[in-house]
TORKOL-4160 file (C-alpha; in steps of 0.2 Angstrom, whole numbers, padded with zeros to 4 digits, m for minus):
385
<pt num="1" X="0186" Y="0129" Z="0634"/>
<pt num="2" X="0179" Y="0113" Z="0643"/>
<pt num="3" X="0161" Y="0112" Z="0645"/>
<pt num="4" X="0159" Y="0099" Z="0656"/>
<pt num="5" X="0146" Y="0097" Z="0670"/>
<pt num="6" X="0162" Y="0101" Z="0681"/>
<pt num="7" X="0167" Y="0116" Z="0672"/>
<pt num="8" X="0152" Y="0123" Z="0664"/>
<pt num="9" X="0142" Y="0126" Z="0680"/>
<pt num="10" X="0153" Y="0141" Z="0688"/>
<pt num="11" X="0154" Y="0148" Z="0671"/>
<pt num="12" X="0136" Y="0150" Z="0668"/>
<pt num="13" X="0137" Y="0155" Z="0685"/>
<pt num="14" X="0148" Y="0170" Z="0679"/>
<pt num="15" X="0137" Y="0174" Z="0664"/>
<pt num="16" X="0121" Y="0175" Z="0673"/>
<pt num="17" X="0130" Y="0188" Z="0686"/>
<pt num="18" X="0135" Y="0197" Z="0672"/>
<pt num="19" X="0119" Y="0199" Z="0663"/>
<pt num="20" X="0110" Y="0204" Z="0680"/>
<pt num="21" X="0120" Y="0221" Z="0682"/>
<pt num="22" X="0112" Y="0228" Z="0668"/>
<pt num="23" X="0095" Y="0236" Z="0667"/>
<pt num="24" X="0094" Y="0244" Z="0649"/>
<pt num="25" X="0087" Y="0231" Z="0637"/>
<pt num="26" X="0102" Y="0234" Z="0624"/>
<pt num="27" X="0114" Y="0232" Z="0636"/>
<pt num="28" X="0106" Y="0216" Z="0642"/>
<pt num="29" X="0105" Y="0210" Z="0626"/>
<pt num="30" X="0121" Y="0213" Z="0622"/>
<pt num="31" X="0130" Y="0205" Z="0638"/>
<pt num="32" X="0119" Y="0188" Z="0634"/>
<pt num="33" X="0126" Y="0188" Z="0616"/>
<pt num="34" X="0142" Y="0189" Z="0623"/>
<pt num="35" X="0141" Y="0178" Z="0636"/>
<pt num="36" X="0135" Y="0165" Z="0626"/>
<pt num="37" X="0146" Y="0166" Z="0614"/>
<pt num="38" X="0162" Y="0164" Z="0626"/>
<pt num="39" X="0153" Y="0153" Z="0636"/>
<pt num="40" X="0151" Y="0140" Z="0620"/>
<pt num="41" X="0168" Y="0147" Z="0615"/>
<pt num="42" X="0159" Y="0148" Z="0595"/>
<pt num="43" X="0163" Y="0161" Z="0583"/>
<pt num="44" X="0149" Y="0168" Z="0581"/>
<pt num="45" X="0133" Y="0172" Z="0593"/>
<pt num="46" X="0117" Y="0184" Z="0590"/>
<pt num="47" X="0102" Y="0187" Z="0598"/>
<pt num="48" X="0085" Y="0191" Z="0590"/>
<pt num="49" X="0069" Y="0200" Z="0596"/>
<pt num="50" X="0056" Y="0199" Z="0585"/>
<pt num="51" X="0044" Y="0212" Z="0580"/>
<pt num="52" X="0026" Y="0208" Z="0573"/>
<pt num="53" X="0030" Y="0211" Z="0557"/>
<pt num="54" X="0037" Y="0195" Z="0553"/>
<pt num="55" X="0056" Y="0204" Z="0556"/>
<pt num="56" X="0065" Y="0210" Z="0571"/>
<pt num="57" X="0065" Y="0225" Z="0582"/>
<pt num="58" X="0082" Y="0222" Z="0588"/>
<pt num="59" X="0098" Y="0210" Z="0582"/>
<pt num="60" X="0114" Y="0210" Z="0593"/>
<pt num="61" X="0127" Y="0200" Z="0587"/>
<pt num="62" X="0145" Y="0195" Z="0592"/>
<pt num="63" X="0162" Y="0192" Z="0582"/>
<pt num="64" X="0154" Y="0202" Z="0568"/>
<pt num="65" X="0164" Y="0217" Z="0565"/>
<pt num="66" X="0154" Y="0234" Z="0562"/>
<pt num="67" X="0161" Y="0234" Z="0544"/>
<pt num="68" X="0154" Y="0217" Z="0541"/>
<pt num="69" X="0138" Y="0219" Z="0550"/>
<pt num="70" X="0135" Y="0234" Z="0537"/>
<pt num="71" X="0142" Y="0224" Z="0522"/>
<pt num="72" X="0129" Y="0212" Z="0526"/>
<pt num="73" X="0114" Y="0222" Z="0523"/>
<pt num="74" X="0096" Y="0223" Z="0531"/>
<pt num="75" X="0090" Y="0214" Z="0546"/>
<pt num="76" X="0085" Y="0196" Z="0544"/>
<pt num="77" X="0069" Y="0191" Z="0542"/>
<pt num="78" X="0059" Y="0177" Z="0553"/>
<pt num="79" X="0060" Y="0165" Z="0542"/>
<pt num="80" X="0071" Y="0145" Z="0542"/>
<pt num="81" X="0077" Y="0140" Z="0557"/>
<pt num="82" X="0075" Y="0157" Z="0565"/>
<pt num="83" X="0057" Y="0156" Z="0562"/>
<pt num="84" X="0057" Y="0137" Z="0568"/>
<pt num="85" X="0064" Y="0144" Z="0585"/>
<pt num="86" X="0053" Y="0157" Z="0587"/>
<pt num="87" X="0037" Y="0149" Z="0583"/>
<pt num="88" X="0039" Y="0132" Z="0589"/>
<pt num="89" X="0050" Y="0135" Z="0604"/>
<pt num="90" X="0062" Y="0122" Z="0599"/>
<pt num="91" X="0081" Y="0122" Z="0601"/>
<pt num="92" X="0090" Y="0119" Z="0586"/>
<pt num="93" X="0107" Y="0109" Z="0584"/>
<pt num="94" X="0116" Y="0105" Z="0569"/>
<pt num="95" X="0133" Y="0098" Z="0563"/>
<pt num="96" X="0131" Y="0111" Z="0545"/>
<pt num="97" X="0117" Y="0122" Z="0545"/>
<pt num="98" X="0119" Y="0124" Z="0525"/>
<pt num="99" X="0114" Y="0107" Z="0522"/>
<pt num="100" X="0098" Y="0109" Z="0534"/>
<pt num="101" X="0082" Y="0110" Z="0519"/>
<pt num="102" X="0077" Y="0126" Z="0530"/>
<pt num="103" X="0092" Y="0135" Z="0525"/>
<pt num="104" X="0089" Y="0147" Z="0513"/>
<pt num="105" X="0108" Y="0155" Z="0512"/>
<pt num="106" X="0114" Y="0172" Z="0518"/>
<pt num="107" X="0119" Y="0189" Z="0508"/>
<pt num="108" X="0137" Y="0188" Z="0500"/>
<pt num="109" X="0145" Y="0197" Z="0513"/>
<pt num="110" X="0139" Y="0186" Z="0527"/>
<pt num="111" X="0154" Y="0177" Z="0538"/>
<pt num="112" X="0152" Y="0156" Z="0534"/>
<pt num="113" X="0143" Y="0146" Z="0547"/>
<pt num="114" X="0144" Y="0127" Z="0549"/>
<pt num="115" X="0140" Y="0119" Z="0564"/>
<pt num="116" X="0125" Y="0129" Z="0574"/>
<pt num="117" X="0116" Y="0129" Z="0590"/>
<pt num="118" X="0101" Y="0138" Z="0593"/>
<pt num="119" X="0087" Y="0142" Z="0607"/>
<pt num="120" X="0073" Y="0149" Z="0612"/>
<pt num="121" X="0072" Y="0164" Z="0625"/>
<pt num="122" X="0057" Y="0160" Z="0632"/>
<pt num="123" X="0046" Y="0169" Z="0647"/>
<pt num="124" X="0032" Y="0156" Z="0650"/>
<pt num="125" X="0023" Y="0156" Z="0633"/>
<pt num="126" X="0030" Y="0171" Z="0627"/>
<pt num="127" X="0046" Y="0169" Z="0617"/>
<pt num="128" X="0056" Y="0183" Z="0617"/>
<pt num="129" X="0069" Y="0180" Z="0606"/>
<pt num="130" X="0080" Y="0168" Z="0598"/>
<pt num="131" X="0098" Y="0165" Z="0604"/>
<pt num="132" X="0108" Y="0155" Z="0592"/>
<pt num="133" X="0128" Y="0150" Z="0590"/>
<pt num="134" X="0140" Y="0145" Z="0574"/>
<pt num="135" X="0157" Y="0139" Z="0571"/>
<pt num="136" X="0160" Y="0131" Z="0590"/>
<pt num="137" X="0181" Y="0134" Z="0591"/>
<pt num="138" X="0190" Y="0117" Z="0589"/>
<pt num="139" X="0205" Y="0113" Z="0599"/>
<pt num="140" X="0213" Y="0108" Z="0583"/>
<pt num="141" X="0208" Y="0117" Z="0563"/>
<pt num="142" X="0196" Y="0105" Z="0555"/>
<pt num="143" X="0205" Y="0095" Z="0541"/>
<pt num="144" X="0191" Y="0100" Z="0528"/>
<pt num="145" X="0176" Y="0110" Z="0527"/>
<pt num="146" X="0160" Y="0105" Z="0537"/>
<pt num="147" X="0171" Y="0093" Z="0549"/>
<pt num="148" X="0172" Y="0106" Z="0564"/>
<pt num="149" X="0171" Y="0099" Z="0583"/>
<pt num="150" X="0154" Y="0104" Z="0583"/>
<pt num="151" X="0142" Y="0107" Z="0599"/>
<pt num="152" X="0139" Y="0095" Z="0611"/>
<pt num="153" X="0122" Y="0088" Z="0619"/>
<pt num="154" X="0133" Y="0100" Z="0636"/>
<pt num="155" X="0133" Y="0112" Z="0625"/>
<pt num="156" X="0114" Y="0114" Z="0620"/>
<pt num="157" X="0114" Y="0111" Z="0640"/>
<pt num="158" X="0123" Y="0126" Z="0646"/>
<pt num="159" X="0116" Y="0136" Z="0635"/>
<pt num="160" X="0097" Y="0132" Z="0639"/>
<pt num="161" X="0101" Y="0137" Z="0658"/>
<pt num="162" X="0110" Y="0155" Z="0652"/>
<pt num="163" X="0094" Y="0156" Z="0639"/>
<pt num="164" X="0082" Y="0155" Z="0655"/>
<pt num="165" X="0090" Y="0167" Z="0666"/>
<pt num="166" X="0091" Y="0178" Z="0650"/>
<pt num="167" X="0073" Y="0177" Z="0650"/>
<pt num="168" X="0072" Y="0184" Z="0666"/>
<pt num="169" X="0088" Y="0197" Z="0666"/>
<pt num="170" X="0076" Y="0204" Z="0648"/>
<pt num="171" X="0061" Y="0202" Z="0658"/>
<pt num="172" X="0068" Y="0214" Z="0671"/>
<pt num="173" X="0075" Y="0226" Z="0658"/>
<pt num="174" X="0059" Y="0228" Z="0649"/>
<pt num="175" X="0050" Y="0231" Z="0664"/>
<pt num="176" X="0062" Y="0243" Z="0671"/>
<pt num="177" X="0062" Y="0253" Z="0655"/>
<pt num="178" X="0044" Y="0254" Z="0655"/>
<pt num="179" X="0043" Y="0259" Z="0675"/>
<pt num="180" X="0058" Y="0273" Z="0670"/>
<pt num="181" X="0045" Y="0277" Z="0655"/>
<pt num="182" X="0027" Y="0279" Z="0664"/>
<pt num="183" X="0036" Y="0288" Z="0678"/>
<pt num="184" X="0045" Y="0302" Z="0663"/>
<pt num="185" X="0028" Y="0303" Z="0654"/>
<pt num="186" X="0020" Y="0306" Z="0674"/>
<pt num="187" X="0030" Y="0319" Z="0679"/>
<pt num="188" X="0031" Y="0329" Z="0660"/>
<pt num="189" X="0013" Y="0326" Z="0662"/>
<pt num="190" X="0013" Y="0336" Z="0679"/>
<pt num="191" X="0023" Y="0350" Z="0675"/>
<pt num="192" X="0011" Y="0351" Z="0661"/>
<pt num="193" X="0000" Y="0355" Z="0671"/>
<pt num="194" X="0007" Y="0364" Z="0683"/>
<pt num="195" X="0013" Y="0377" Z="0671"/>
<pt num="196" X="m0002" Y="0378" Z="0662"/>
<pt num="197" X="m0009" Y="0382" Z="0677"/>
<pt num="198" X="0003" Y="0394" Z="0683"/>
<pt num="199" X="0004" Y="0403" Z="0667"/>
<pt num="200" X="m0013" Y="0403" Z="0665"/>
<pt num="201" X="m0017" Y="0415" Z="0684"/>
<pt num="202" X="m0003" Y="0423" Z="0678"/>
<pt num="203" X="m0007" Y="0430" Z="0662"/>
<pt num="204" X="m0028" Y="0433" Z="0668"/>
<pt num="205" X="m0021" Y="0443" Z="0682"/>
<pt num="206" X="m0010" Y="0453" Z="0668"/>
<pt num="207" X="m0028" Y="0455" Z="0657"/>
<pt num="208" X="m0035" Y="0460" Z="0674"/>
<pt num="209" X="m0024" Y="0472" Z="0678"/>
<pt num="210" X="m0022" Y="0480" Z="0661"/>
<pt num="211" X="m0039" Y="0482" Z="0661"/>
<pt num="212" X="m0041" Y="0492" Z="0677"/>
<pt num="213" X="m0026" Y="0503" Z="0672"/>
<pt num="214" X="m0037" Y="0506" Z="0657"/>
<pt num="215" X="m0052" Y="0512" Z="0667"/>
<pt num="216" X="m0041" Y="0523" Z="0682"/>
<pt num="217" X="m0028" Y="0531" Z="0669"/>
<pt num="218" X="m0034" Y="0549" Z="0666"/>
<pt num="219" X="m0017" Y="0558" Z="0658"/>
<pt num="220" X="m0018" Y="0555" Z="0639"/>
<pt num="221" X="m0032" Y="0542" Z="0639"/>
<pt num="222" X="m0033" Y="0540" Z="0625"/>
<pt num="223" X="m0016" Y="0531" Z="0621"/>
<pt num="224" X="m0016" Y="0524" Z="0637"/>
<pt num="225" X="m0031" Y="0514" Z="0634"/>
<pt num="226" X="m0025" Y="0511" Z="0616"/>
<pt num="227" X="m0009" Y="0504" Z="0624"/>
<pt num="228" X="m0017" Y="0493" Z="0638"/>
<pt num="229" X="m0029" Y="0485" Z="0625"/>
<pt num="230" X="m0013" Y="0479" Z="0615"/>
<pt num="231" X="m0004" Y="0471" Z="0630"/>
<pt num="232" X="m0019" Y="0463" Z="0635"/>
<pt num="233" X="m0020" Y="0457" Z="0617"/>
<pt num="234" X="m0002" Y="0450" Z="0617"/>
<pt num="235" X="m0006" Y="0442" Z="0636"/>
<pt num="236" X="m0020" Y="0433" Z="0628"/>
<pt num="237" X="m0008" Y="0428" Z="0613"/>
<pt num="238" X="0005" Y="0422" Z="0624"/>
<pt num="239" X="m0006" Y="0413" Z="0633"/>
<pt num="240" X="m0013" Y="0403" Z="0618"/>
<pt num="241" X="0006" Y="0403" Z="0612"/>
<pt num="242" X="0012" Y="0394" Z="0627"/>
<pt num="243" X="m0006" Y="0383" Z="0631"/>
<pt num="244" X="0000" Y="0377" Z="0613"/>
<pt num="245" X="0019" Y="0372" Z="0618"/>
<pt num="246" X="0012" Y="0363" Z="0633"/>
<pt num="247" X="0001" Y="0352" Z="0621"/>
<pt num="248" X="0017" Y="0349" Z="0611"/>
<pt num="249" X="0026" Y="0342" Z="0627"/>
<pt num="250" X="0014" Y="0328" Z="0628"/>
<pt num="251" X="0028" Y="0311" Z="0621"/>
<pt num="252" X="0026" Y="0309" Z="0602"/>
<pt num="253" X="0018" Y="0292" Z="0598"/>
<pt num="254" X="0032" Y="0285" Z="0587"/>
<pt num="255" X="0022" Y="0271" Z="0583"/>
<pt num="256" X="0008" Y="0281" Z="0579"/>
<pt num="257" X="0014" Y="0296" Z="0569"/>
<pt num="258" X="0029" Y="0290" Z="0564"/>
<pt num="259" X="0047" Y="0293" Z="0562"/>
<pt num="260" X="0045" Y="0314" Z="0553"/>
<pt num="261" X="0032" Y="0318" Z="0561"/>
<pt num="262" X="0039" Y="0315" Z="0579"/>
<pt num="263" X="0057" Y="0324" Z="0575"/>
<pt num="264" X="0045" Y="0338" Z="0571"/>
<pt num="265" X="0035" Y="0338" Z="0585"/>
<pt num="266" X="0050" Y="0337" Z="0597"/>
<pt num="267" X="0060" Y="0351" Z="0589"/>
<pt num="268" X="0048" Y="0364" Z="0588"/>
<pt num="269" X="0047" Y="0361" Z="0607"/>
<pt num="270" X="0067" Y="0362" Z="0609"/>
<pt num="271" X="0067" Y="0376" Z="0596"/>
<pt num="272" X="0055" Y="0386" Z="0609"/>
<pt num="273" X="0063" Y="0380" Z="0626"/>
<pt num="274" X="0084" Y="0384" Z="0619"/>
<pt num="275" X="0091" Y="0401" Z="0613"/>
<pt num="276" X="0097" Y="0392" Z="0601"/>
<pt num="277" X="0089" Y="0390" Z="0583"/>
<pt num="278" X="0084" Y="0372" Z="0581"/>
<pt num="279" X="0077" Y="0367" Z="0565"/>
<pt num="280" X="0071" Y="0352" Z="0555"/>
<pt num="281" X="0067" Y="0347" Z="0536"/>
<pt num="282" X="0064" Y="0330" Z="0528"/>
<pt num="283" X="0064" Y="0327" Z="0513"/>
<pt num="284" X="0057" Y="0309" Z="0502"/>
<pt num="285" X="0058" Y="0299" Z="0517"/>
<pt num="286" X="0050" Y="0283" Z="0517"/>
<pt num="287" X="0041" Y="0272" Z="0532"/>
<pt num="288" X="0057" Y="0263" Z="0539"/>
<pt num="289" X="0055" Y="0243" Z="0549"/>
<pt num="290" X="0051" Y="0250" Z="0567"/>
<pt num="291" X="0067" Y="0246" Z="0574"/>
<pt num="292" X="0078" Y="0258" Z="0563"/>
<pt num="293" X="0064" Y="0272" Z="0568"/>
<pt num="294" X="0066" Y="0269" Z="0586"/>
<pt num="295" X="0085" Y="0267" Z="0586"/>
<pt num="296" X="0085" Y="0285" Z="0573"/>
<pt num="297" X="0074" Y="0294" Z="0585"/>
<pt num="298" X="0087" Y="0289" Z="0601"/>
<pt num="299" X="0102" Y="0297" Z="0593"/>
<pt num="300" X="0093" Y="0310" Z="0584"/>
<pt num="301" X="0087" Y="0315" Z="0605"/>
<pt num="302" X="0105" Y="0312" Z="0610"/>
<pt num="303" X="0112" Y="0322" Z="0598"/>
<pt num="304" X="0103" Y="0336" Z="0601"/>
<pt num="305" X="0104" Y="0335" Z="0620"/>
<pt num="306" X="0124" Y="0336" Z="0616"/>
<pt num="307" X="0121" Y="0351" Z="0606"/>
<pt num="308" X="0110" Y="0360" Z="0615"/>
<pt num="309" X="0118" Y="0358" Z="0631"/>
<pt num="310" X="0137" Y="0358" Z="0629"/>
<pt num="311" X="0139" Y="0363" Z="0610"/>
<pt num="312" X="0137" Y="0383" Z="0615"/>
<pt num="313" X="0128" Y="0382" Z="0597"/>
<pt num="314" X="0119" Y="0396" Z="0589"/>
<pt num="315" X="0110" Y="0385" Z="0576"/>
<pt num="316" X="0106" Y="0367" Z="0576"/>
<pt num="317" X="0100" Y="0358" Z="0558"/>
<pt num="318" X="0092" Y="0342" Z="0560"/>
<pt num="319" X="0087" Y="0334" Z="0543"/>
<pt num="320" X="0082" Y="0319" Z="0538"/>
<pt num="321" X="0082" Y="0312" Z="0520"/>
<pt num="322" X="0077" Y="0297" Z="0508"/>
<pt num="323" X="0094" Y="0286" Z="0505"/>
<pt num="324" X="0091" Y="0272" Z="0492"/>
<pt num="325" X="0079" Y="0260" Z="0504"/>
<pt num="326" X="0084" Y="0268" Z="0518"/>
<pt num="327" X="0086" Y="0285" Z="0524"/>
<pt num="328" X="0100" Y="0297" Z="0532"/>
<pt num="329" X="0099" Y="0308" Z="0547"/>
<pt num="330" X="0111" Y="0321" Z="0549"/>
<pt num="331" X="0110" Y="0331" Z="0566"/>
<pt num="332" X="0125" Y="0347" Z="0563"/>
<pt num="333" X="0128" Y="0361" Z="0574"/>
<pt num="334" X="0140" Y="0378" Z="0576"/>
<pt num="335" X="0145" Y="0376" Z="0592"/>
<pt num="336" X="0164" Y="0374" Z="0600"/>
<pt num="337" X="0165" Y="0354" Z="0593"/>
<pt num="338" X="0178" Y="0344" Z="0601"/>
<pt num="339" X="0194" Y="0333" Z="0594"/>
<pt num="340" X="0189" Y="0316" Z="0589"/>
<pt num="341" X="0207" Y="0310" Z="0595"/>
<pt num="342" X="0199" Y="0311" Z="0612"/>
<pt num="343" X="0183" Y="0302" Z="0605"/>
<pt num="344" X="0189" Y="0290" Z="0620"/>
<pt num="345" X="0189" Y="0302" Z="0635"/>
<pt num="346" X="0173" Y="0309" Z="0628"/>
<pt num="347" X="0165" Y="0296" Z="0620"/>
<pt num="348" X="0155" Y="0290" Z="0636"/>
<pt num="349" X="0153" Y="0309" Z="0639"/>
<pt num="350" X="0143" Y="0313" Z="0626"/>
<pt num="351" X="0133" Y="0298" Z="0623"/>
<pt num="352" X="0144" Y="0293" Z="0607"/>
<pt num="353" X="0147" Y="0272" Z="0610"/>
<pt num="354" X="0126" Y="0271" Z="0614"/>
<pt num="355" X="0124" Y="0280" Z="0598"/>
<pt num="356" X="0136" Y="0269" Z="0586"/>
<pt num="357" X="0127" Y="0255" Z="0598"/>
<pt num="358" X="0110" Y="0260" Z="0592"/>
<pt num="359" X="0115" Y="0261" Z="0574"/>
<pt num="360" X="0124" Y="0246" Z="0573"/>
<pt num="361" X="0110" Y="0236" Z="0583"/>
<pt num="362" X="0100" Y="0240" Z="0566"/>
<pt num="363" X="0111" Y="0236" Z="0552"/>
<pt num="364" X="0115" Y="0255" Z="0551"/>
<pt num="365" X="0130" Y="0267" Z="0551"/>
<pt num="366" X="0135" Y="0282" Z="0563"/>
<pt num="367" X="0149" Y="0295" Z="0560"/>
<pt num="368" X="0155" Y="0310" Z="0568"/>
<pt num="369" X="0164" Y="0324" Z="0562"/>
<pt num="370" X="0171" Y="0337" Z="0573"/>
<pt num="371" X="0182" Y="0351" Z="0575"/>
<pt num="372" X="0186" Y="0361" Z="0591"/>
<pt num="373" X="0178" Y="0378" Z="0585"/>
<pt num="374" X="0172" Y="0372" Z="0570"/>
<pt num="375" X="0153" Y="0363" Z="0578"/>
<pt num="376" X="0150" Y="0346" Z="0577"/>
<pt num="377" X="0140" Y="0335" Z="0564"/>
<pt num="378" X="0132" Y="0319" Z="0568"/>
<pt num="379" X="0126" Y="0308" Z="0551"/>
<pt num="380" X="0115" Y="0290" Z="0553"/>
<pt num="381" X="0113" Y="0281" Z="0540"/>
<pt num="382" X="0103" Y="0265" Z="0540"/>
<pt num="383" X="0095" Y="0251" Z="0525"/>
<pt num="384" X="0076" Y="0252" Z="0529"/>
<pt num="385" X="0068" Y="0236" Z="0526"/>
């Protein structure tokens, strides 16, 4: 690829257009790795949002297989020349980033880099994340190690006008997640209260009339009254029940009360609203870097939304249990499962390429097993921190 001023210009055009037709912030993210990447014609790209926890609350890469990336092990940390770029804002360009005295090496299974170019994504003083770039392709190999083409002052060019328009194609992401958010939590709030209040009349009109059958029935009295007092015992006990299941529809805090306690919270609410049996156990599980929460909450929702509406299941086990540093979630149903030949007809369908996305995004592992007739069971396995 050329990357001249002639050249580069409609190709950054094309980039930009292409991260702007996406409004979830993973895919966004995603399309500016991979745009970067083919745009600079390197190796490898990545893209990191940090977290305030001195790691990251998401990492895309590109030209990292899924068997490398979980070879590799745990997310990075902000530290070297990640850090630099995150703290000071600064791009970074180097002819061999091992020999950089910020370099602090990578785990074993971590592909070689050499020459590097990273930047800043930046939305006035906020920095959002850090895009960086290794290995720029050479028109010809390199006749010994370390003496690649290397990136060009263009280069850093190009990609500072793709990082700024990412900053605003993420910007516009977040905030469209966040609108799509307050309007969900709005409207579960209002149907909150809607049926609170609907249940509510309701049952005190059941209690009301109960009571005045007690009062006007004169055959058997005695067991009549007895009866009425008991159904307007279990009207006041359904009441309570269902005043309770309203609470419980109120979005867990992740953050808040963390990974167990929200898969708790949200499948005694799916246990009441299916007639199927949902159920939940977790076992020595540990606090997990925020990210891996999040992306293990997202498929354990998706998962049972597949389930509980297309499975046919009887009986849905979610559990979630403590593996080495990390932990595994296993979501496994009875229902009419499917062929996992025809993962690619189905595969948008049912939500499984967001789901691998997810666990990949955080250094995790998803697999699927399936059987037409014989349910469905859904494993996650990620590192911790």
């Amino acid at each position: 690829m050329t990357n001249g001023p002639g050249a580069g210009i409609p190709a950054v055009s094309t980039a930009i257009l292409a991260m702007s037709r996406h409004l979830e912030v993973r895919d966004v993210l995603k399309t500016i790795v991979a745009s970067a990447r083919e745009l600079l014609d390197a190796e490898y790209a990545a893209l990191g949002v940090p977290d305030d926890h001195g790691g990251f609350a998401q990492f895309v890469v590109d030209g990292v297989s899924a068997e490398q990336w979980k070879a590799i092990g745990p997310l990075p940390r902000q530290h070297g020349i990640l850090a630099a770029m995150l703290h000071n804002a600064t791009p970074e360009r180097l002819a061999d980033v091992r020999e950089d005295p910020r370099f602090g090496g990578w785990p074993a299974a971590h592909p070689d880099m050499s020459d590097f170019l990273g930047l800043p994504v930046a939305d006035g003083d906020e920095i959002l994340g850090a895009l960086f770039l290794a290995n720029k392709r050479c028109p010809e190999p390199p006749l010994s190690r370390g003496d690649g083409c290397g990136f060009t002052e263009d280069d850093e060019r190009l990609l500072g006008i793709l990082a700024q328009h990412a900053a605003i194609a993420l910007t516009n992401a977040r905030l469209y997640e966040r609108s799509r958010e307050l309007t969900i939590a709005g409207e579960r709030a209002r149907l909150a209260h809607e049926l609170h209040d609907a249940v509510a009349q309701k049952l005190f009109s059941l209690r009301l009339t109960a009571q005045a059958a007690t009062a006007l029935v004169d055959r058997d009295p005695v067991r009549a009254k007895d009866e009425l007092h008991q159904v307007a015992a279990l009207a006041a006990e359904a009441a309570e029940e269902l005043r309770a299941a309203v609470v419980e529809l109120r979005p867990a805090a992740l953050d808040e009360d963390g990974l167990v306690a929200t898969l708790r919270s949200q499948i005694q609410v799916l246990d009441r609203a299916h007639a199927a049996r949902v159920s939940f156990a977790a076992q020595g599980v540990r606090a997990l870097p925020s990210a891996q929460e999040e992306a293990m909450l997202r498929v354990a929702q998706e998962a049972l939304h597949n389930a509980l509406r297309h499975s046919g299941a009887e009986s849905v086990e979610v559990t979630l249990s403590r593996n080495g540093q990390g932990a595994l979630l296993r979501i496994a149903d009875d229902g009419c499962g499917f062929d996992p030949g025809a993962v690619r007809r189905a595969g948008r369908h049912l939500g499984l390429v967001s789901m691998h996305d997810r666990a990949g995004g955080v250094g995790g592992k998803l697999t699927v097993e399936s059987e037409p007739g014989k349910g469905t069971a859904v494993e996650m396995e990620v590192p911790g921190g």
